[in-house]
C-alpha atoms as one frame of an Amber mdcrd trajectory, in Angstrom:
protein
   0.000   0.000   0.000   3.037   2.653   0.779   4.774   2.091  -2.477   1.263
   2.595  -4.322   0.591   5.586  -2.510   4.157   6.530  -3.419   3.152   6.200
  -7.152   0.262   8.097  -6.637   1.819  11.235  -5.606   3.272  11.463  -8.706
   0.205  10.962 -10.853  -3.107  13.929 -10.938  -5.066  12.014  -8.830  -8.228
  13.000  -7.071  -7.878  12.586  -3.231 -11.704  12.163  -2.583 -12.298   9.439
  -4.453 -13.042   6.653  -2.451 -10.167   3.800  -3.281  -7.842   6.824  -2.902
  -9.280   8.118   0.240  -9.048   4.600   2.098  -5.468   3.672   0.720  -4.421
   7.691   2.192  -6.140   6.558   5.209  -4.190   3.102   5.293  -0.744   4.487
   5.160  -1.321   7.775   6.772  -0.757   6.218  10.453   2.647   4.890   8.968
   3.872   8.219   7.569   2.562  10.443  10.269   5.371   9.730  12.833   8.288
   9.908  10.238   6.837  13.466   8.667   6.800  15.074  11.943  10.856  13.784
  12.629  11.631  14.792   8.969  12.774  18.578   8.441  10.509  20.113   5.459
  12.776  20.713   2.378  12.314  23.191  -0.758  11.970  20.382  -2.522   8.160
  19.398  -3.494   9.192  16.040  -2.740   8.108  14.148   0.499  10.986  11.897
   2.062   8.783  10.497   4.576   7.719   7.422   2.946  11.515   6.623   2.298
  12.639   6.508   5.807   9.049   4.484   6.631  10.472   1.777   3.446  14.144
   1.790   5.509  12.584   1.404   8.920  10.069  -1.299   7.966  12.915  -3.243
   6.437  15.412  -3.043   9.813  12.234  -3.951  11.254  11.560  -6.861   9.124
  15.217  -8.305   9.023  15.225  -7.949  13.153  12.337 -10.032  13.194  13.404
 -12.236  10.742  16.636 -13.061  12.362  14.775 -12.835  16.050  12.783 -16.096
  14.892  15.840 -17.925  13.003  17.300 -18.126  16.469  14.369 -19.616  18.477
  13.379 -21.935  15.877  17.273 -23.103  14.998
């Protein structure tokens, strides 16, 4: 759902149509936390969902290594 919503920033899109509206409201509790840690830039370019991508996959390789050592 983040890397869709990703490609939809970077497509006319509107926002109150309702697949749009419930995939914004999917991925908005993600982003929310890492927008308000990231400083704006000049740039019209939102670097929020990059850091979520980078976090989610040190998450996902903790946990993944977390169960290889209970289960070998």
């Amino acid at each position: 759902m983040l890397f869709l919503r990703v490609i939809l920033s970077w497509l006319p899109h509107n926002p109150q149509q309702p697949l749009i509206r419930l995939l914004y409201e999917g991925t908005e509790p993600l982003l929310a936390p890492f927008r308000r840690i990231m400083p704006r830039t000049a740039l019209p370019v939102d670097f929020s969902p990059l850091l979520a991508f980078f976090v989610l996959g040190v998450i996902r390789n903790l946990v993944i290594n977390a169960l290889m050592l209970l289960l070998y």
